[in-house]
C-alpha positions as CSV (number, residue, x, y, z in Angstrom):
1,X,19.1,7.4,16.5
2,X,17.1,8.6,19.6
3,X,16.9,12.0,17.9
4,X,16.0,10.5,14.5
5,X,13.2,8.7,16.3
6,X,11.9,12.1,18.0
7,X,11.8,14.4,14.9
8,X,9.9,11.2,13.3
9,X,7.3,11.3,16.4
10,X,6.9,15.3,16.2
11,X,5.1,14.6,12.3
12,X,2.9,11.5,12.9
13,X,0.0,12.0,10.2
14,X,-2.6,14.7,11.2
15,X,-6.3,14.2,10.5
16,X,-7.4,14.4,7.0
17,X,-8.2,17.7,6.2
18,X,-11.9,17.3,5.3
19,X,-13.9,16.2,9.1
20,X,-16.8,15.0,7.6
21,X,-15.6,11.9,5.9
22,X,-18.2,12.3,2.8
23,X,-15.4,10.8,0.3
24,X,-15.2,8.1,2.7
25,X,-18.7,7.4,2.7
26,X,-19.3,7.7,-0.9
27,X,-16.5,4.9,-1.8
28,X,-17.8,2.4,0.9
29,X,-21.0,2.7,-0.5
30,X,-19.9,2.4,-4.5
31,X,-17.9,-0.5,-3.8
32,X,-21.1,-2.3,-1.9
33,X,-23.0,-1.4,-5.7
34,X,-21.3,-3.6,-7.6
35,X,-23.1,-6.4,-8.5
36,X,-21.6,-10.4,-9.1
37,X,-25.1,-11.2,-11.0
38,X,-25.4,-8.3,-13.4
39,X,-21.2,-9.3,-13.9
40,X,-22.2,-12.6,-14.8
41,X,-25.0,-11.5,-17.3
42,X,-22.9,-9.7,-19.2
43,X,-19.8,-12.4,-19.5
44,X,-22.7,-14.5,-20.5
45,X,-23.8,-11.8,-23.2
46,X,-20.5,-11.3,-24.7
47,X,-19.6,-15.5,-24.3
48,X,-23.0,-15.9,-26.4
49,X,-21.1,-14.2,-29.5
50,X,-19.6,-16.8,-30.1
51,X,-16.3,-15.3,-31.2
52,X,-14.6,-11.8,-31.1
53,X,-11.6,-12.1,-32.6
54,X,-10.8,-8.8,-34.3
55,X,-10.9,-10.1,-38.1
56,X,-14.4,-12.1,-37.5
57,X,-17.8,-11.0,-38.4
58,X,-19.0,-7.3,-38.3
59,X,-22.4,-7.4,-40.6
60,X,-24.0,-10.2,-38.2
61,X,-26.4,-9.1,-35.3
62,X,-25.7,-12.7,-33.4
63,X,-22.2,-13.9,-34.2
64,X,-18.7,-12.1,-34.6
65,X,-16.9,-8.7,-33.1
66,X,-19.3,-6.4,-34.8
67,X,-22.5,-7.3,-33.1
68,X,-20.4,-7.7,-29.8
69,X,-19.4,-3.7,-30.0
70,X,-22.8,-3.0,-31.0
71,X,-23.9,-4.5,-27.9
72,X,-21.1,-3.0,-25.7
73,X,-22.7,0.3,-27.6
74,X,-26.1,-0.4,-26.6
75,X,-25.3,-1.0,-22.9
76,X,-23.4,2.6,-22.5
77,X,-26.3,4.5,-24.2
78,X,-28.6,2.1,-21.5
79,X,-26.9,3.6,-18.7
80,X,-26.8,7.3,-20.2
81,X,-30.4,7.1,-20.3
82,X,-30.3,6.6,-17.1
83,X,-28.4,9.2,-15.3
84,X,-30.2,11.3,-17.7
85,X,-27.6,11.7,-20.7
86,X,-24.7,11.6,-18.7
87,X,-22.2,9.7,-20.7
88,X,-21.0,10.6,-23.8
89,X,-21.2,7.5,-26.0
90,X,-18.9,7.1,-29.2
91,X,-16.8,4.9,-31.3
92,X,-13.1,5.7,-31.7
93,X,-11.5,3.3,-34.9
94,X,-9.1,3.1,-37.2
95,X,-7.7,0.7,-40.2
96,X,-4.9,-1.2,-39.6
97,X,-3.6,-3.1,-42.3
98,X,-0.1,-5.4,-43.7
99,X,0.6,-6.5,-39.6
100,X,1.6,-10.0,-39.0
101,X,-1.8,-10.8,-36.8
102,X,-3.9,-8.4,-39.2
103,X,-2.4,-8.7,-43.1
104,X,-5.5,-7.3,-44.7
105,X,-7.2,-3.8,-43.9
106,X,-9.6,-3.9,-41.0
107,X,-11.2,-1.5,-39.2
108,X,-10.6,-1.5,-35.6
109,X,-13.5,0.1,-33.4
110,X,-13.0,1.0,-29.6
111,X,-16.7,1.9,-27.9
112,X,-16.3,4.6,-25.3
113,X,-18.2,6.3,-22.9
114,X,-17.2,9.2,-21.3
115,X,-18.3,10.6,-17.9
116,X,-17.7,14.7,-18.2
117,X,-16.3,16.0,-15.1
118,X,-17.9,19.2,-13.5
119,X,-14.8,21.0,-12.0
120,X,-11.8,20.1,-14.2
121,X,-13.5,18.3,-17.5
122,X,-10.0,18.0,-19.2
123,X,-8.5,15.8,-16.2
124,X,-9.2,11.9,-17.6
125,X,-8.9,9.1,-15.4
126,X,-10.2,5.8,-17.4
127,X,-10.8,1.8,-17.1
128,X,-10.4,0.0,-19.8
129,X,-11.5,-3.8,-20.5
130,X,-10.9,-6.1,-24.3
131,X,-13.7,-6.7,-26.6
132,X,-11.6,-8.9,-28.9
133,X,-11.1,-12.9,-28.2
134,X,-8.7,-15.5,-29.7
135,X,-8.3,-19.1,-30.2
136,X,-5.2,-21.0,-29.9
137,X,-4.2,-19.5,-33.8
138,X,-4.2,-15.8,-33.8
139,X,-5.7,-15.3,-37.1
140,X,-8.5,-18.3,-36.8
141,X,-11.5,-15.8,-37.1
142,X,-14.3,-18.3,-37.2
143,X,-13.8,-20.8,-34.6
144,X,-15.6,-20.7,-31.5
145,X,-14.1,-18.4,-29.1
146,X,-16.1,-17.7,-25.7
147,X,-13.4,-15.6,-24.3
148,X,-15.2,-15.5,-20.8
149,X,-12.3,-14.7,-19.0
150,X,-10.1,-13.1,-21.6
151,X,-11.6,-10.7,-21.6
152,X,-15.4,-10.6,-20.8
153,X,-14.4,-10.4,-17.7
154,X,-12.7,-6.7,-17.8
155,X,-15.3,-5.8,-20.2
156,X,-17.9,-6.7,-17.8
157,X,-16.2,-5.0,-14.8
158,X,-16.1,-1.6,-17.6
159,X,-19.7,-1.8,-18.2
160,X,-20.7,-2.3,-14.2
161,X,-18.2,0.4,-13.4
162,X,-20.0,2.9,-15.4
163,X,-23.6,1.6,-14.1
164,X,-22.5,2.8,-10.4
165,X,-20.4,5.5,-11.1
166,X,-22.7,7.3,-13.3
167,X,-25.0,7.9,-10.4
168,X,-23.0,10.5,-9.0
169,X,-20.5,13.5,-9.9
170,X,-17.3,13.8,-9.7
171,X,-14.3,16.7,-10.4
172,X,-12.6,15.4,-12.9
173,X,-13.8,13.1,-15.5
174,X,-13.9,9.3,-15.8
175,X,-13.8,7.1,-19.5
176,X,-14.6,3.9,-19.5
177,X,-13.2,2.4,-22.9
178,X,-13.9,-1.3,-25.0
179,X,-10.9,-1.5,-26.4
180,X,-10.5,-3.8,-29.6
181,X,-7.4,-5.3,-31.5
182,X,-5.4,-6.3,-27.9
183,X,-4.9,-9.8,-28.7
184,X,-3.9,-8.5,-32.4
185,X,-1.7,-6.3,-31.5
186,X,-2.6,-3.7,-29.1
187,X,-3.8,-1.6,-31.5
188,X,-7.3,-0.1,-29.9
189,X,-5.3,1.3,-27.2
190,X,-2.6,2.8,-29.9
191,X,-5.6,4.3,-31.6
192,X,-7.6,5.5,-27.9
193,X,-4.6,6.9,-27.2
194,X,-3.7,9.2,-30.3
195,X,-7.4,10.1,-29.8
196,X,-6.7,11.2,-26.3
197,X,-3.4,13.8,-27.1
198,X,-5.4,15.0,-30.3
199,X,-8.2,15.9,-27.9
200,X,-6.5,17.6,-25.0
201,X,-7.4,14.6,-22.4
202,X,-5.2,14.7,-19.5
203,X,-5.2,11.7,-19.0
204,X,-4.0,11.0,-15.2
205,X,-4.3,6.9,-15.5
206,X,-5.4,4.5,-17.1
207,X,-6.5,1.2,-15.6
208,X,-6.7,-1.5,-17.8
209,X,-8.4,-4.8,-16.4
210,X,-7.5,-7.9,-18.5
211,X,-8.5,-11.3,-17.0
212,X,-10.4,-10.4,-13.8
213,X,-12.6,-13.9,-13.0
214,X,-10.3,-16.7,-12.4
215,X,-9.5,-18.1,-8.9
216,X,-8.1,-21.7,-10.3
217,X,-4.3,-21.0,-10.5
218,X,-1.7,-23.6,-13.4
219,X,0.1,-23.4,-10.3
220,X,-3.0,-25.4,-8.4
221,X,-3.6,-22.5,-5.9
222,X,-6.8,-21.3,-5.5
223,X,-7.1,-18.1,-4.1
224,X,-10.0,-15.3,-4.6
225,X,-8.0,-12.6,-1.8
226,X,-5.4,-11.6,-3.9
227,X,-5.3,-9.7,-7.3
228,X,-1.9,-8.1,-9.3
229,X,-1.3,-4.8,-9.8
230,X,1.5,-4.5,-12.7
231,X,3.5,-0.9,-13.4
232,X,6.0,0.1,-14.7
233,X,9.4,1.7,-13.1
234,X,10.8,4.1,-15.1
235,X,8.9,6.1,-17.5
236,X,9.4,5.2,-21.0
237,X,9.6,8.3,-22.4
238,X,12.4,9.3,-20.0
239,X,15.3,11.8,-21.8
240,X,18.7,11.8,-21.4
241,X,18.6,14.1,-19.2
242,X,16.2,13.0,-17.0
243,X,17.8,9.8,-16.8
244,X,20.9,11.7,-15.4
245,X,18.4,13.6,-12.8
246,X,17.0,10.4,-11.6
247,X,20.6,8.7,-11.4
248,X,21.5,11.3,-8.7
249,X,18.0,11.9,-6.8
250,X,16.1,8.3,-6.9
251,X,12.5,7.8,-8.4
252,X,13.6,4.2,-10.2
253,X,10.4,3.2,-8.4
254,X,8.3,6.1,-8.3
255,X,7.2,6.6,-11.5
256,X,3.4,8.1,-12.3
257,X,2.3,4.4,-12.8
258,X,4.0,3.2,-9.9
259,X,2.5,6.0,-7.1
260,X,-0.8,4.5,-8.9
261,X,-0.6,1.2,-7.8
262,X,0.4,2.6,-4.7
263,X,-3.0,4.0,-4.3
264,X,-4.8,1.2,-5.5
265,X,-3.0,-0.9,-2.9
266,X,-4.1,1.5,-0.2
267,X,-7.5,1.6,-1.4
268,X,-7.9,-2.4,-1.1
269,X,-6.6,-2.4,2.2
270,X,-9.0,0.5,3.1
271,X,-12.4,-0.5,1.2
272,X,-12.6,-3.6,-0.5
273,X,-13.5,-6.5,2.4
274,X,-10.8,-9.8,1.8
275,X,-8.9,-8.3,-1.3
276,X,-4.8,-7.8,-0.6
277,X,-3.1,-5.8,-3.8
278,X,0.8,-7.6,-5.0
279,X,1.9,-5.0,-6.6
280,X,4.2,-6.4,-9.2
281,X,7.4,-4.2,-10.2
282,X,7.1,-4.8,-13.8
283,X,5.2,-3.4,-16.9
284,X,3.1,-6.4,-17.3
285,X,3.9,-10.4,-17.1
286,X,7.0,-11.6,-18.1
287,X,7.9,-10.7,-21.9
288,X,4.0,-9.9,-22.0
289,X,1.9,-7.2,-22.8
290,X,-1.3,-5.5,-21.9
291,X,-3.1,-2.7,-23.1
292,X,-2.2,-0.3,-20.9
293,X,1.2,-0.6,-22.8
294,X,0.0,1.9,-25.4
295,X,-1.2,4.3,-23.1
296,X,2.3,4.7,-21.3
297,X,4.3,4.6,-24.2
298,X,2.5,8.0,-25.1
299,X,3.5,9.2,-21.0
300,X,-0.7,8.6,-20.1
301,X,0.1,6.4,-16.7
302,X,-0.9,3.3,-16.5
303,X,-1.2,-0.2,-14.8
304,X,-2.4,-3.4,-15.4
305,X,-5.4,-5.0,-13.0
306,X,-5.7,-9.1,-13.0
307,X,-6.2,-12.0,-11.1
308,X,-3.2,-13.2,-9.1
309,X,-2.9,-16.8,-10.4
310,X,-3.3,-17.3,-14.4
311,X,-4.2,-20.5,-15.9
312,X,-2.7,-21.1,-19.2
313,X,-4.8,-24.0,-20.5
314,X,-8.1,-21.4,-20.1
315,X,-6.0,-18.5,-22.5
316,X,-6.0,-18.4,-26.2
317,X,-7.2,-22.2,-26.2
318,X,-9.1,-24.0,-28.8
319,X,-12.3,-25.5,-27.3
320,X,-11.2,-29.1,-27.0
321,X,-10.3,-32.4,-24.0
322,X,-6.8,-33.8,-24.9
323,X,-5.0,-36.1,-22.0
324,X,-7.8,-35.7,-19.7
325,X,-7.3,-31.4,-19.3
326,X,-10.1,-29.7,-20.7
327,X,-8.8,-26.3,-22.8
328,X,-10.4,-23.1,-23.5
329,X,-11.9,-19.9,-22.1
330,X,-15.6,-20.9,-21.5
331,X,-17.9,-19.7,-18.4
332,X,-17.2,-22.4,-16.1
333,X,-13.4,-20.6,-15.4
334,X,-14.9,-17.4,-14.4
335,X,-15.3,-16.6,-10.6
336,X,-18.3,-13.7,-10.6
337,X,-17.7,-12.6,-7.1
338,X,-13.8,-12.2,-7.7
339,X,-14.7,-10.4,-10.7
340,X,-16.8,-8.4,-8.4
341,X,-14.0,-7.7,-6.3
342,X,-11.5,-6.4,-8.6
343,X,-14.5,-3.9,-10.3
344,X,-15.1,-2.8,-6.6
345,X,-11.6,-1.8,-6.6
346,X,-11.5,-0.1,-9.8
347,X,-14.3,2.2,-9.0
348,X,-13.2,3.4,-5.8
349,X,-10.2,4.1,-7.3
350,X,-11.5,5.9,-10.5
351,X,-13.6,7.7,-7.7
352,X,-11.2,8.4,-5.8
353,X,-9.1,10.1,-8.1
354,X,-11.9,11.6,-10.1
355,X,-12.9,13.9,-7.1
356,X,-9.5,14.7,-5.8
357,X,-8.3,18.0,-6.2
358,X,-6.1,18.2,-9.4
359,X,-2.9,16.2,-8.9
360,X,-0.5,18.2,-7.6
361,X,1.9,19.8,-10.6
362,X,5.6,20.8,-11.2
363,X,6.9,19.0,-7.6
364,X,10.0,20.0,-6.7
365,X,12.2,19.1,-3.9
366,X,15.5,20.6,-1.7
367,X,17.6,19.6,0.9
368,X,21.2,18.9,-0.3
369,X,23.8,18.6,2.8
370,X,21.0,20.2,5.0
371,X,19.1,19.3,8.2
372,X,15.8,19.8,6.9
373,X,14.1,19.2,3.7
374,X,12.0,21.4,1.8
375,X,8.8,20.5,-1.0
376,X,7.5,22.8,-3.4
377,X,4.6,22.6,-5.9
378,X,2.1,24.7,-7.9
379,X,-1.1,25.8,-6.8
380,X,-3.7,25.8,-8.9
381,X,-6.3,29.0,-9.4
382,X,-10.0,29.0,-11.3
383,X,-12.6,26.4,-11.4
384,X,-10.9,23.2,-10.9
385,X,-9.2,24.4,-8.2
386,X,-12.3,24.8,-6.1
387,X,-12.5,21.6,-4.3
388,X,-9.0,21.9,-2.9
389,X,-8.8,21.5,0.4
390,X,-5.0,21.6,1.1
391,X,-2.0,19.3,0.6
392,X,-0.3,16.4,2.2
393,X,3.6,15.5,2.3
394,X,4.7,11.6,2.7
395,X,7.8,10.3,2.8
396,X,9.2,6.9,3.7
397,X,12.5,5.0,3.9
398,X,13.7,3.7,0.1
399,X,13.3,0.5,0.5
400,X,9.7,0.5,1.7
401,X,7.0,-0.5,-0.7
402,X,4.4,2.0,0.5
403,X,4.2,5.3,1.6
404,X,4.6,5.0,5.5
405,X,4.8,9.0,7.1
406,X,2.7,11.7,6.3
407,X,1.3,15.1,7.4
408,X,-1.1,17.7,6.3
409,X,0.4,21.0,5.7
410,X,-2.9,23.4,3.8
411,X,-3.6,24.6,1.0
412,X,0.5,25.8,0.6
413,X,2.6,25.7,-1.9
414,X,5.7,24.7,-0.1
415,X,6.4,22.8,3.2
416,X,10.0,22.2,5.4
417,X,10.4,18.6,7.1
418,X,12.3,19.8,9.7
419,X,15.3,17.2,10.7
420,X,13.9,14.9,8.3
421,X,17.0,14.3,6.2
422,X,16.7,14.0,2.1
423,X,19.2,11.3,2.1
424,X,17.2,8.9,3.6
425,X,14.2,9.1,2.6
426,X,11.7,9.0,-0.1
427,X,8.9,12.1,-0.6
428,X,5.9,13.1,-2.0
429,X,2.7,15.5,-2.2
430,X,-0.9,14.5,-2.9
431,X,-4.1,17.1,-3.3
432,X,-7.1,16.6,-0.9
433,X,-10.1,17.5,-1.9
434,X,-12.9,19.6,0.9
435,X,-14.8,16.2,1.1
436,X,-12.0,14.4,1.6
437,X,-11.0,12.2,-1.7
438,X,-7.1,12.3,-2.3
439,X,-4.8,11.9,-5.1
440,X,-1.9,9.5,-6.1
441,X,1.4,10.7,-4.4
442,X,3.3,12.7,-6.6
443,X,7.3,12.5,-6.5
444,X,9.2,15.1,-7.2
445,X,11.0,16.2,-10.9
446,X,10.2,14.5,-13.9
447,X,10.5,10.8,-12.8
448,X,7.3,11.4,-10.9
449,X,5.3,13.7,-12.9
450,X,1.7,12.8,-13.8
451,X,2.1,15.1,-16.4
452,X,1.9,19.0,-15.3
């Protein structure tokens, strides 16, 4: 044990490699932009529509999903304007038809802006927020349905997001998606992400915030200094043989999505003031779903942002007072400073990832009935490799929720642990860019990959 403990003190983490602390700089200050009252004009804006719901209205400039995406349209070319022309603003749709929440043919219409990175332009990392509403029946398309919390409330934390973060540059490049058709089906994210392999994104994670202003808990707690950060274990597109790989070396929990609400937990604790991340070992809720869901069914990593305590008698509610409880998703529910929170914490970690280096790729790792144990990992070359600074190594004990060790090791392509032995630990790599912004961990073989 003693000399356990002394190999352990030789490779206590080194300064980061970039002195100057710009990246830290830059997230303190984008997390301070976010703004509660332009957050609460916007849930008001989209609550004013009176419904959502994917089958309702589309020729209407007042009422129904249509003028609602029109809007969400309008707002994104607002903000391009701007940052002179910066986003790219578009509609991505298709026509779903013959599904038990949408039997006749409908066009569903996702409004995107996209943020073109200046290094690495393919590299996507994205937010993503519901236009769509419901009532208590899933195909009621007329009936009042404010959906203030579910989900103006991730739309609203999209739309801020891209107000701060389109005042600067980053790497890599950042979407910021209204997705339609979630409470239907998840079918705007199935269609965003076809769009996304048919277009070469490389798509590094997706963040999708659904329900992001409530405080009031079913369960009577109040509490606006937590949020959930749901991901997934093991990837869902996992072969056989991976499966048998991971049965012999780990990485149940250390999939893509799960290193990324690793970082996002970090990131709370580091930037955003009274906010603690659960991270919540699961794809989403309990025999739930979400719309990140699409995205990692298609191997784009993804997790799920959302207040900590639900309250059921504010979701998919028609308006109405029975027994003295008052039922529906209306304004009053939504908490604009919580909401505030949460966006803070999506864009430092969109920006955060966005001007890291590129993720590092093809991680391997060695160290079989040996003393030592050894990483290795590709390098890349050309333009979006020229903000790399050099690489970090973390490990930690397996049954730890959060990367505990590191070290920096240099702009390498393989680094030895000496006396650090591979059976008892977990390990990793992350990029770190000259300014200082750092990846997701990477784990090693396929569980871990962020796609190479």
């Amino acid at each position: 044990m003693r000399y356990a403990l002394i190999a352990l003190a030789l490779l206590v983490p080194t300064p980061i490699l970039a002195a100057d602390g710009a990246n830290d700089r830059l997230l303190h200050s984008l997390q301070a932009d976010v703004s509660a009252d332009r957050i609460e004009a916007d849930i008001n804006r989209l609550v004013g529509f009176g419904t959502r719901h994917t089958l309702s209205e589309t020729e209407s400039d007042t009422r129904g999903i249509g003028a609602a995406r029109r809007w969400v349209k309008a707002e994104f070319d607002k903000i391009s304007s701007d940052c002179g022309g910066c986003l790219e603003v578009f509609y991505v749709s298709d026509f779903v038809e013959g599904e038990p929440r949408i039997p006749n043919r409908t066009e569903v219409v996702n409004v995107i802006a996209l943020q073109r990175g200046t290094l690495d332009p393919d590299r996507v990392v994205m937010m993503s927020g519901d236009i769509d509403s419901r009532v208590s029946d899933p195909l009621n398309s007329t009936s009042d349905s404010p959906g203030a919390n579910d989900n103006a409330s991730g739309l609203a934390g999209v739309i801020e997001a891209a107000r701060v973060l389109s005042k600067e540059k980053f790497a890599g490049t950042i979407v910021y998606a209204g997705l339609s058709g979630e409470e239907q089906g998840l079918f705007g994210g199935k269609i965003l992400a076809a769009h996304a392999l048919a277009n070469g994104w490389q798509v590094k994670a997706v963040l999708n915030n659904d329900m992001i202003g409530n405080i009031k808990g079913i369960d009577g707690v109040i509490d606006n200094s937590t949020a959930r950060v749901f991901s997934e274990g093991t990837r869902f597109l996992e072969t056989e043989e991976e499966a048998r790989i991971r049965r012999f070396s780990g990485g149940e929990v250390d999939s893509p999505s799960r290193n990324l609400a690793r970082y996002i937990d970090r990131l709370a604790d580091d930037y955003i003031p009274n906010l603690d991340v659960m991270m919540v070992y699961r794809l989403d809720r309990f025999s739930r779903g979400g719309h990140h869901r699409p995205f990692n069914e298609v191997g784009m990593p993804g997790v799920r942002i959302m207040e900590t305590h639900e309250n059921y008698v504010m979701q998919h509610q028609d308006l109405r007072t029975e027994d003295g409880i008052t039922y529906g998703d209306v304004i009053e529910g939504v908490n604009f400073d919580y909401a505030r929170k949460l966006t803070s914490l999506n864009v430092v970690a969109l920006a955060g990832m966005a001007s890291a280096p590129p993720f590092p790729a093809n991680v391997e790792i060695e160290g079989a009935v040996q003393p030592s144990t050894t990483l290795k990992w590709d390098v890349p070359t050309g333009r979006k490799a020229r903000n790399i600074a050099g690489y970090r190594v973390h490990w930690r004990l397996t049954d730890s929720p959060q990367w505990t060790h590191s070290i920096d090791v240099g702009k390498v392509s393989e680094f030895t642990l000496q006396n650090i032995v591979i059976d008892n630990y977990f390990f990793g790599v992350s990029s770190i860019s000259k300014d200082g912004a750092q990846s997701p961990v990477v784990f090693p073989g396929p569980m871990g990959s962020f796609g190479d």
